[in-house]
N, C-alpha and C positions, 0 to 999 in steps of 0.2 A: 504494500500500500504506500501512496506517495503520502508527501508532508507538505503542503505547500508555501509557501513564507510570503510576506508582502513582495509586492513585486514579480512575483514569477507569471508566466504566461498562463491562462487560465485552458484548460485541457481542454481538445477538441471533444464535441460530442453530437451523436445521431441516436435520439431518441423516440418514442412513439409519444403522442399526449394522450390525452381523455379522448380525444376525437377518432384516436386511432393514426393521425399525421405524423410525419416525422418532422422532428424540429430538431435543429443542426446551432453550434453556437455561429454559425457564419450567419445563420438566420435575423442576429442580433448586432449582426458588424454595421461602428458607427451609435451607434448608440448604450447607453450605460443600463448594463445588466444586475440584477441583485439574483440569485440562486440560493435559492433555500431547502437546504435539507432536512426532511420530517422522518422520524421511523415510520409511523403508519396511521394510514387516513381513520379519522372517526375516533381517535385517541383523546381523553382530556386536553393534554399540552398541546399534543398538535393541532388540534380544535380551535382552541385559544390562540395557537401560534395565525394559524391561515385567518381568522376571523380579525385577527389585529388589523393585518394586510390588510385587509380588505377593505376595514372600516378607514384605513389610511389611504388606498388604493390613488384616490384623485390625487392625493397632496405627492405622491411619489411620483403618478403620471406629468403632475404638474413640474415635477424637478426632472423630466423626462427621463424615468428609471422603469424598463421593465422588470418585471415579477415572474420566473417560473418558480413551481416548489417541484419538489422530484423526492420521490420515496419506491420502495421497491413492488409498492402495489399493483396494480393491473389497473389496464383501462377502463375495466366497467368500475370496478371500486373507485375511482378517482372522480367518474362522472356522478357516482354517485354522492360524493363527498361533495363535490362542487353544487350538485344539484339542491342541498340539503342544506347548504350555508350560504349557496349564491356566491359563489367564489368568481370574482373579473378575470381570472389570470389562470394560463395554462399549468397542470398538474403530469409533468412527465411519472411515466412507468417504466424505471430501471429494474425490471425487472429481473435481469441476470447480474445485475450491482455493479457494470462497466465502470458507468459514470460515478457512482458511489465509490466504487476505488481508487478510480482516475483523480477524486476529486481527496480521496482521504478520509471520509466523513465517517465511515462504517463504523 
């Protein structure tokens, strides 16, 4: 698993969302990304955690920052989770934990 320090290049990745699309960090070139990692949808914290975003969602769009969160879920759980909290922002399924290792978070 990597470590990553300020500064370092933020790791490529090809993931699937809640839609079932793939979304690539090239997807995001040029504009400021925030990537949050949750262990798993429908969790107290991680409930709390997405629902924060959310309810912040304008004020972040407005500092032009997007939002994915990515947890090792599947895409129908993710849309469900999205479905149930009203969540603005895509919800990747790392499902085989690429990007969760790539990224260190595990």
């Amino acid at each position: 698993m990597k470590h990553l320090k300020v500064g370092d290049q933020a790791p490529d990745f090809s993931v699937k969302n809640e839609k079932g699309e793939t979304v690539t960090l090239a997807d995001f070139k040029g504009q400021k990304l925030a990537i949050y990692f949750y262990p798993k949808d429908m969790t107290p914290g991680c409930t709390n955690q997405a629902c924060n975003l959310t309810d912040n969602y304008s004020e972040l769009q407005e500092e032009g920052i997007a939002i994915v969160g990515v947890s090792a879920d599947d895409e129908k759980r993710h849309q469900k989770f999205i479905d149930k909290y009203s969540i603005p922002f895509p919800l990747l399924a790392d499902v085989d934990k690429k990007m969760i290792n790539d990224y260190g978070v595990w």
